[in-house]
C-alpha positions as CSV (number, residue, x, y, z in Angstrom):
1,X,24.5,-12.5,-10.7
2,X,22.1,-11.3,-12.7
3,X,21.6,-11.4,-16.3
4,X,19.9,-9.3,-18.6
5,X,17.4,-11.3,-20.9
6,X,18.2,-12.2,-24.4
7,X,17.5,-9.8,-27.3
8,X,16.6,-9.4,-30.6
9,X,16.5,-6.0,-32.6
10,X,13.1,-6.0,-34.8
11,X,14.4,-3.4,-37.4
12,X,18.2,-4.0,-39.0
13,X,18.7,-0.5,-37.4
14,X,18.3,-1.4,-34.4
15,X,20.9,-3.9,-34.4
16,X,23.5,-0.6,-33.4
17,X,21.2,-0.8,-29.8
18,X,22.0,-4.1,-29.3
19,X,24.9,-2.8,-27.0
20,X,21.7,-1.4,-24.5
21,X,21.1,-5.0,-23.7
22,X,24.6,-6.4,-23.7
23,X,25.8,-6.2,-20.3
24,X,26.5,-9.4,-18.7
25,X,29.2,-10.1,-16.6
26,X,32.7,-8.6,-15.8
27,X,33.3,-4.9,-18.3
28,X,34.1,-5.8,-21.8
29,X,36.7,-3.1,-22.1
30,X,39.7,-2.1,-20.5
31,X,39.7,0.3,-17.7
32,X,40.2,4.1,-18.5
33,X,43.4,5.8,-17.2
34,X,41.9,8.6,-14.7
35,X,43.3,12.1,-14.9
36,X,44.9,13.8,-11.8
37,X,42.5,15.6,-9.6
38,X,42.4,19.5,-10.6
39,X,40.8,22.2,-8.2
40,X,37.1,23.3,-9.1
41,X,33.2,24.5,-7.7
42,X,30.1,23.9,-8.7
43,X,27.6,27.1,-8.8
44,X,24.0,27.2,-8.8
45,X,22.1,30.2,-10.2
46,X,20.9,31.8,-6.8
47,X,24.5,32.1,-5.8
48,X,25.8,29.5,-4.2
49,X,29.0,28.3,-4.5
50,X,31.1,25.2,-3.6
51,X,34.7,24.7,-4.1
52,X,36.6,21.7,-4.2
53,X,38.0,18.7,-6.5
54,X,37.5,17.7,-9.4
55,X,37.5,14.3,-10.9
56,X,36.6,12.3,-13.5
57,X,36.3,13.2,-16.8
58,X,38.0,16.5,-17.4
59,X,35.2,18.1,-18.5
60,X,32.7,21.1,-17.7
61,X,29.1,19.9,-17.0
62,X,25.6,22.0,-16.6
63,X,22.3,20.4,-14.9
64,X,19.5,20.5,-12.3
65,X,21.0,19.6,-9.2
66,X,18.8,17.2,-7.4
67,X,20.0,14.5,-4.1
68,X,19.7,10.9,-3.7
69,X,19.5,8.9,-0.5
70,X,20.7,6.3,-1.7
71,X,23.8,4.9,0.5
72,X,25.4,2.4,-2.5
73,X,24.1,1.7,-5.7
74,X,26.0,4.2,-7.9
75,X,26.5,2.5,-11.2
76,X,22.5,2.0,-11.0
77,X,22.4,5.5,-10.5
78,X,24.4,7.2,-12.9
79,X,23.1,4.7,-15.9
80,X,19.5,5.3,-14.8
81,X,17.8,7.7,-17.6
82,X,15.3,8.9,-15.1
83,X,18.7,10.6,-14.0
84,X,19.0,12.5,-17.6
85,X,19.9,16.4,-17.4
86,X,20.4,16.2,-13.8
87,X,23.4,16.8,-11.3
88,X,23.2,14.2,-8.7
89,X,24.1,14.9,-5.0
90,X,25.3,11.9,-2.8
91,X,23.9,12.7,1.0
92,X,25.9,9.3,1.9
93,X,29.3,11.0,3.0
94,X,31.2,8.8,1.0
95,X,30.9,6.8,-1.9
96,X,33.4,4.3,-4.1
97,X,34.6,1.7,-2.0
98,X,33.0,-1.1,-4.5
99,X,33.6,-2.0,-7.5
100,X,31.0,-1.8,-10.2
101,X,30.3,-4.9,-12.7
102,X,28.7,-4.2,-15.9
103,X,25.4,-6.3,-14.6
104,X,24.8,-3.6,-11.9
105,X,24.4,-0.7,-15.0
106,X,21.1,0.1,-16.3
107,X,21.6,1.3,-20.0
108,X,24.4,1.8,-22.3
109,X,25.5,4.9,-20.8
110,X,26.2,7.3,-17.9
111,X,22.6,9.4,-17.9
112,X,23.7,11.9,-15.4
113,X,25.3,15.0,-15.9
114,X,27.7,14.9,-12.7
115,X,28.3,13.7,-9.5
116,X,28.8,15.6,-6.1
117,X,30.2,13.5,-3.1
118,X,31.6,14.5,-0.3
119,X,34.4,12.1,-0.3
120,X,35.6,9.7,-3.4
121,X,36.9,6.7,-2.3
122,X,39.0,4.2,-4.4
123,X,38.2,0.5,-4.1
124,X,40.8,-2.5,-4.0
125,X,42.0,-4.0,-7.1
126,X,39.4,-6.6,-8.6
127,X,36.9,-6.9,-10.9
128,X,34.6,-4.7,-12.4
129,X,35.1,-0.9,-12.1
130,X,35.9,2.0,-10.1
131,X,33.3,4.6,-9.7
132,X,36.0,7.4,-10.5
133,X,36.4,4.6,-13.8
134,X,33.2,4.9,-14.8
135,X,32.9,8.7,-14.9
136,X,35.5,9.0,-16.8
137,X,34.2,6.3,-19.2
138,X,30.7,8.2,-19.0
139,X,32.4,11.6,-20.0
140,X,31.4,13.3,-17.0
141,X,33.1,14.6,-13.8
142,X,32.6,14.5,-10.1
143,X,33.3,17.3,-7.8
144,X,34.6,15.9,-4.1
145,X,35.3,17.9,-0.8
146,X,31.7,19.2,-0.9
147,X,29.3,19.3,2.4
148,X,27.0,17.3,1.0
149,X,24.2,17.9,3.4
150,X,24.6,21.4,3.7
151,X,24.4,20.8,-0.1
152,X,20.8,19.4,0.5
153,X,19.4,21.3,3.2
154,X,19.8,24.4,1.1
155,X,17.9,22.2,-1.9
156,X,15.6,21.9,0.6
157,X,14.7,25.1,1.8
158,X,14.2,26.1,-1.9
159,X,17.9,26.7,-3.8
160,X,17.4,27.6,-7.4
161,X,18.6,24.2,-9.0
162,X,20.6,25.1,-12.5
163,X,24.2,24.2,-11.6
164,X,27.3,24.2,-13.1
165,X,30.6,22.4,-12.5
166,X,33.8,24.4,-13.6
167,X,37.4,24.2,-12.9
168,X,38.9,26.4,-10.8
169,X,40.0,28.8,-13.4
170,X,36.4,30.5,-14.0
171,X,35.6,33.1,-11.7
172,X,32.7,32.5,-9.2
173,X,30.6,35.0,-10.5
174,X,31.0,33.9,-14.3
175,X,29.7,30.3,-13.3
176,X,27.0,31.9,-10.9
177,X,25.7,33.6,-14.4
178,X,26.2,30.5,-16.6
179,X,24.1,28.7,-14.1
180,X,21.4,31.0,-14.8
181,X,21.9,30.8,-18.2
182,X,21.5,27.0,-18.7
183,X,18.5,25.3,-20.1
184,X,15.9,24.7,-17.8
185,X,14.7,21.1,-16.8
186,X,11.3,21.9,-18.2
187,X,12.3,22.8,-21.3
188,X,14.1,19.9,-22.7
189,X,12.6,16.7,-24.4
190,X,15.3,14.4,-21.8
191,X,13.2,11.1,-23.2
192,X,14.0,11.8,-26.8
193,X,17.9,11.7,-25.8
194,X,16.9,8.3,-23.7
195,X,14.6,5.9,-25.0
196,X,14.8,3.3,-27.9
197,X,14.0,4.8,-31.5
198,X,14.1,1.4,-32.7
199,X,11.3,-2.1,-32.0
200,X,12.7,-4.6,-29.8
201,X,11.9,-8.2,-28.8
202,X,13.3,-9.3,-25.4
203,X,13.0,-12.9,-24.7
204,X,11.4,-14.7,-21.7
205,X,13.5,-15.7,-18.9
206,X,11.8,-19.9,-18.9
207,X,8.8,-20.9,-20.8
208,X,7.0,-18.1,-22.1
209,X,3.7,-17.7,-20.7
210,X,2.6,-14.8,-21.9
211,X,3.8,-11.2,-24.0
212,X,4.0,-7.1,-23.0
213,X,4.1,-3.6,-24.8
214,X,6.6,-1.9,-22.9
215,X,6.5,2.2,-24.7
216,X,9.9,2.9,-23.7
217,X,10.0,6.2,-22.1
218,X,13.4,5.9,-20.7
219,X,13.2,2.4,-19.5
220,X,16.0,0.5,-17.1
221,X,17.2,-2.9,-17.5
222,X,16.1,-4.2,-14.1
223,X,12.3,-3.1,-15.1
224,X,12.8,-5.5,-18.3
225,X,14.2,-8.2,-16.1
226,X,11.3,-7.8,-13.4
227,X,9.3,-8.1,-16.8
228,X,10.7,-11.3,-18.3
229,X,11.8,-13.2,-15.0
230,X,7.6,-13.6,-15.1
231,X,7.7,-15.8,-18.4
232,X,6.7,-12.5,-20.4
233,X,8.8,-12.2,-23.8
234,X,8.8,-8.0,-24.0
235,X,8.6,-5.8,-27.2
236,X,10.1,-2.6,-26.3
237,X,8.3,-0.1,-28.8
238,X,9.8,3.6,-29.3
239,X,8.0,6.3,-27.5
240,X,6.2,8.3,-30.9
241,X,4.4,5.0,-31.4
242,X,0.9,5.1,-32.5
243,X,-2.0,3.1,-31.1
244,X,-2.2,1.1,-33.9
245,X,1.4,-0.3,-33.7
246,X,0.8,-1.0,-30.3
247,X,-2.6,-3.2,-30.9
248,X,-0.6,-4.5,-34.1
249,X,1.5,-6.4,-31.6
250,X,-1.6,-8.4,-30.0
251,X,-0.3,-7.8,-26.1
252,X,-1.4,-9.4,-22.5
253,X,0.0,-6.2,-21.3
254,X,0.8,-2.9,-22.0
255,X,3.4,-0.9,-19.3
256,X,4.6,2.4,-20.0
257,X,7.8,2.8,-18.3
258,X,9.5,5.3,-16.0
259,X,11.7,8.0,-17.7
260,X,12.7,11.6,-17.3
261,X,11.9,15.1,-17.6
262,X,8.5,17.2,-17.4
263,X,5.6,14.8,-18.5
264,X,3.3,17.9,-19.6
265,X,5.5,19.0,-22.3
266,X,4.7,15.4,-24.1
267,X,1.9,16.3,-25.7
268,X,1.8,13.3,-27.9
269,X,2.4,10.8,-25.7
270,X,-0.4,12.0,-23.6
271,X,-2.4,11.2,-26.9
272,X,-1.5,7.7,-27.0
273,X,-1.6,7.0,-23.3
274,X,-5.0,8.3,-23.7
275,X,-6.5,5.6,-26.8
276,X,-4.7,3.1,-24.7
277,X,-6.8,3.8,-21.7
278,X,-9.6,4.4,-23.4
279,X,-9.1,0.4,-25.4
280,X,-7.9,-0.6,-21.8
281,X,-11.1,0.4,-19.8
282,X,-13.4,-1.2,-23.1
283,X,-12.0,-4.5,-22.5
284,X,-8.6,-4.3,-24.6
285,X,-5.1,-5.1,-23.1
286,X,-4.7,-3.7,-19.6
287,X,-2.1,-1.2,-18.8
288,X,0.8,-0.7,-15.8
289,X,2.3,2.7,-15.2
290,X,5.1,3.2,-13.3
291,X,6.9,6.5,-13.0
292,X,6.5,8.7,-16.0
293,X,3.8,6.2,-16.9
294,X,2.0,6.7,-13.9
295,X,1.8,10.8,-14.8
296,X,0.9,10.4,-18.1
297,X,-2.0,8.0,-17.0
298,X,-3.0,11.0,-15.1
299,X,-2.7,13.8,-17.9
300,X,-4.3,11.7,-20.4
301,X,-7.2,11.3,-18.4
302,X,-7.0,15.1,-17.8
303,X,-5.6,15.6,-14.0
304,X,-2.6,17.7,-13.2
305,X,1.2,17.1,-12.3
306,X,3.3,19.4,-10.6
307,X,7.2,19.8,-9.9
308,X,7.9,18.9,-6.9
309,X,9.9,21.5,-4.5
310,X,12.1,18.8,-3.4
311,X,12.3,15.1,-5.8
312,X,12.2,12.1,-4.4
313,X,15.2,10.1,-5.2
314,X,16.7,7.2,-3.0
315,X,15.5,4.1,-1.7
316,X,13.9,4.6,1.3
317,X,10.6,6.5,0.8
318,X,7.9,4.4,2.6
319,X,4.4,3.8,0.5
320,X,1.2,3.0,1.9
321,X,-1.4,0.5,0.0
322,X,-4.1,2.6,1.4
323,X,-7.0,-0.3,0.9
324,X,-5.0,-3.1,3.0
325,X,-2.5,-1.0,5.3
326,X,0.4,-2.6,3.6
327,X,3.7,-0.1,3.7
328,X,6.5,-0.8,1.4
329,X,10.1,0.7,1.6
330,X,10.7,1.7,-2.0
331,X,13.1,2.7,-4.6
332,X,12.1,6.5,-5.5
333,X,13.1,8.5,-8.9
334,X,10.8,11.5,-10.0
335,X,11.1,15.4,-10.0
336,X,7.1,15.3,-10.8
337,X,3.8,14.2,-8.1
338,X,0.6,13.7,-9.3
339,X,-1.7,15.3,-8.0
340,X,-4.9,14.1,-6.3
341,X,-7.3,16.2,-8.2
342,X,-11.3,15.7,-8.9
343,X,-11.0,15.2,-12.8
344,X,-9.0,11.8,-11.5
345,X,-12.1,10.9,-9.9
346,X,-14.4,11.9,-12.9
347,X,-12.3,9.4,-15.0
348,X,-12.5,6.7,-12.8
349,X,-9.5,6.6,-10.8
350,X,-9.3,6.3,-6.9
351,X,-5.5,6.3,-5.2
352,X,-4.2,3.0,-3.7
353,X,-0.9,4.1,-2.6
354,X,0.5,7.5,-0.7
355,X,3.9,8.5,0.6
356,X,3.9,8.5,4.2
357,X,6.6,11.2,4.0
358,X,4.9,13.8,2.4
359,X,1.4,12.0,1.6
360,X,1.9,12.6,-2.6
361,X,-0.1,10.6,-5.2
362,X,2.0,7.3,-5.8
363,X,-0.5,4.7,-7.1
364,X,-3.6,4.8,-9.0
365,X,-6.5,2.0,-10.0
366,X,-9.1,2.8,-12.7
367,X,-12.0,1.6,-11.7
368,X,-12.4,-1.3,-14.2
369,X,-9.6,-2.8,-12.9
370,X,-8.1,-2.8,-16.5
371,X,-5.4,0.0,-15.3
372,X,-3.2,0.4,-12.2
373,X,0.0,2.8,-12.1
374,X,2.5,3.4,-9.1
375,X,5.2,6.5,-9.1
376,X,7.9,4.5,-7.5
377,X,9.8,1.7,-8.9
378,X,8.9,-1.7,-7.8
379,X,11.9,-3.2,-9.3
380,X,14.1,-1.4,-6.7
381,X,17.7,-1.0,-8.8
382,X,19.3,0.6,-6.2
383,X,16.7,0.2,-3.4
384,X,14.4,-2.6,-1.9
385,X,12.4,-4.7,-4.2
386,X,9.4,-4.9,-1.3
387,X,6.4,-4.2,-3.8
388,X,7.9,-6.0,-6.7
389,X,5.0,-8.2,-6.0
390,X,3.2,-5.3,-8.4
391,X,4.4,-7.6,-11.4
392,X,3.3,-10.6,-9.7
393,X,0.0,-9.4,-9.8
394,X,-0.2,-7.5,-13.1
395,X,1.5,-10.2,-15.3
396,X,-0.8,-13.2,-13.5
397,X,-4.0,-10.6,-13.8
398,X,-3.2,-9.8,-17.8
399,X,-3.0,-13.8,-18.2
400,X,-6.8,-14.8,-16.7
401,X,-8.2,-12.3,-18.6
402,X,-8.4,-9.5,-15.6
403,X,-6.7,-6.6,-15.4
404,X,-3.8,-4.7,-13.4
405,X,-5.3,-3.5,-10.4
406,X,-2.5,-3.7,-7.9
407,X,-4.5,-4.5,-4.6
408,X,-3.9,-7.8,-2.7
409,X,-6.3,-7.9,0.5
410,X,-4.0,-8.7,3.5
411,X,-4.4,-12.9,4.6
C-alpha cells in the first residue's frame, strides 16, 4: 500500500494542514450513517433535465457538469482538486462495488461538487469506505438512475454545462433557471479554495538526493509521491509566492503542479511563472509543468489557452512523444488545451507530445532544455502511470546540472 511521504509544516500555521498529508492506512474515523435515498433531478441551464435518486449527503449542489472515463478510481476522483467547482459524470454504468482506503484519496477533502452515476452500488463489509460513505462524509450528494451516456453525448454535442442537483420538491423549471443563474467556471478563483496557503517540507522517500519547489496550484498526493519516491525532499510553497521566496529556497527543481479552473484569470501567477522561466532559460533551476503548470508556461510566455468544448478527464487518452514515436495511455484532468500558436515558437518552445484523439497541445520543451511541461498527469491517480518515466528524467536531469526536457530517443 502506498504511503504518503512524511511531513513537516514550515510555519506553526500550517500545522492545522497537517491533516492534507495524513492519510495512511485504513479511515481514522468511524463510518457516517447514510440517509435514505429521496427522489431528485439534476438540471442544466439549456434545459435539460434528469430525474432520479438521490444520495449522499442531503444536500443541494451547483457546478459545471463535466464526464470522466474513468471505470474505478472514485475516491481519487472526488478528492482530486483539479475536480473543484465541477459536477462529475461517471460514463462507467456502475460504480461502488469497492471499498475505498484513505491511501487511495488525494487531499483532505471531497473537491467535487457531485456525482452522477447511473447505478450506485454498495460494496461488502470490510475495510475502508463506501463510496455512498464518502459522499456523505464529503458533504455532497450523488444523483443515481441517470443515462449516463445519453448524459455525455448531449455534453458532447455542446449542452450548456451549469447544473444543479435538487430534490424532487423544486419544480423543473425553477432549477432550469437556477442553473443559469450559477456562477460560471470562468469566473471563480477554484485554486484559491484548493491549494496550500501555508510552506511545507515533505520528506524524501530513501536517501535524499536531491530538493524541488513544488508552487502548489492545487496539487494531489500521488504527484508528491511520484516526487519524493525519486530521493527529492519537496517544499510545497503557496501559490501567491514571489520569485524571490522561490530562489530563497535554493532548488534542483521547480514543478508547478496541476490544479483547477481557468488559467487566464491568474494574472499573478502568470507573473511568476514568467521570472521563473525567464531564471530557468539563463541557467537557474529548471522547471516541470504539468497541467495548470503546463498552461501557465504557455501564457507566461505569451501564447493562448482555450476552453475546451469537451474536457478530457479519464484515463485513457493516448499521447504521442512526437520526436521518438512513443504513445502513452494516460491519466487526463483539464477543461483548458493550449494552443499551438506562433508566439510559442517566438519564445522558444517546440511541442513534444499531442493527443492522438483530438491532436491538442499536451507537452512542451523550451529550447534550452531548462523547461519541459506535459498537460496530462504522469502520475496516473486513477489511470496508467505509462509516462511516469517524465520524473525519471526531470529529477535525474535537475541533478547533472541539465535541465527537464522530457525526450528519451527510443533504444
Amino acid at each position: 500500500m502506498q504511503t504518503v511521504p512524511r511531513i513537516e509544516s514550515r510555519t506553526p500555521a500550517a500545522q492545522k494542514r497537517r491533516a492534507f498529508f495524513s492519510y495512511s492506512g485504513p479511515m481514522a474515523s468511524d463510518a457516517p450513517a447514510l440517509p435514505a435515498p429521496r427522489p431528485g433531478l439534476l438540471a442544466l441551464e439549456g434545459g435539460i433535465v434528469q430525474h432520479g435518486m438521490l444520495r449522499g449527503a442531503a444536500v443541494a449542489a451547483e457546478g459545471d457538469l463535466i464526464f470522466t472515463t474513468a471505470a474505478t478510481g472514485w475516491g481519487e476522483v472526488l478528492t482530486d482538486p483539479s475536480y473543484a467547482g465541477q459536477i462529475v459524470v461517471l460514463t462507467h454504468p456502475m460504480a461502488g462495488n469497492y471499498r475505498i482506503d484513505a491511501s487511495e484519496l488525494e487531499s483532505a477533502n471531497v473537491q467535487a461538487r457531485a456525482l452522477v452515476v447511473s447505478r450506485l452500488v454498495t460494496p461488502p463489509d470490510g475495510p475502508g469506505w463506501s463510496l455512498e460513505e464518502l459522499l456523505v462524509a464529503g458533504k455532497i450528494p450523488a444523483i443515481t438512475g441517470v443515462d449516463t451516456r445519453a448524459l455525455t453525448l448531449e455534453l458532447r454535442r455542446g449542452a450548456r454545462r451549469r447544473s444543479v442537483i435538487r430534490g424532487s420538491e423544486v419544480p423543473a423549471a425553477e432549477a432550469v433557471d437556477e442553473a443559469g443563474a450559477s456562477p460560471t467556471w470562468e469566473s471563480v478563483d477554484h485554486v484559491a479554495a484548493v491549494a496550500t496557503r501555508e510552506a511545507m517540507h515533505v520528506h524524501s522517500e530513501g536517501p535524499r538526493r536531491g530538493r524541488a519547489v513544488l508552487v502548489d496550484f492545487g496539487v494531489k498526493r500521488s504527484l508528491l509521491r511520484a516526487i519524493a519516491a525519486r530521493g527529492f525532499e519537496i517544499i510545497v510553497l503557496p501559490p501567491d509566492v514571489s520569485p524571490a521566496e522561490v530562489a530563497a529556497e535554493e532548488p534542483d527543481l521547480i514543478v508547478l503542479s496541476p490544479g483547477p479552473g481557468d488559467p487566464a484569470r491568474m494574472e499573478p501567477q502568470i507573473t511568476l511563472v514568467r521570472e521563473l522561466a525567464k531564471e530557468a532559460i539563463d541557467g537557474g533551476p529548471p522547471i516541470l509543468g504539468i497541467c495548470l503548470g503546463h498552461q501557465l508556461l504557455a501564457l507566461a510566455a505569451h501564447s493562448p489557452t482555450r476552453r475546451l468544448a469537451v474536457g478530457h478527464h479519464g484515463g485513457n487518452h493516448a499521447v504521442m512523444e512526437l520526436d521518438s514515436g512513443r504513445v502513452d495511455i494516460g491519466a487526463h484532468n483539464h477543461e483548458v488545451a493550449v494552443l499551438d500558436h506562433p508566439t510559442l515558437a517566438a519564445a522558444g518552445y517546440r511541442v513534444s507530445h499531442r493527443d492522438l484523439n483530438d491532436g491538442t497541445v499536451e507537452g512542451l520543451v523550451h529550447a534550452s532544455g531548462r523547461i519541459a511541461s506535459v498537460q496530462f498527469h504522469p502520475e496516473g491517480a486513477p489511470g496508467p502511470i505509462d509516462a511516469a518515466r517524465i520524473f525519471d528524467i526531470a529529477t535525474a536531469g535537475a541533478l547533472h546540472g541539465g535541465g527537464a526536457t522530457l525526450h528519451i530517443v527510443r533504444a
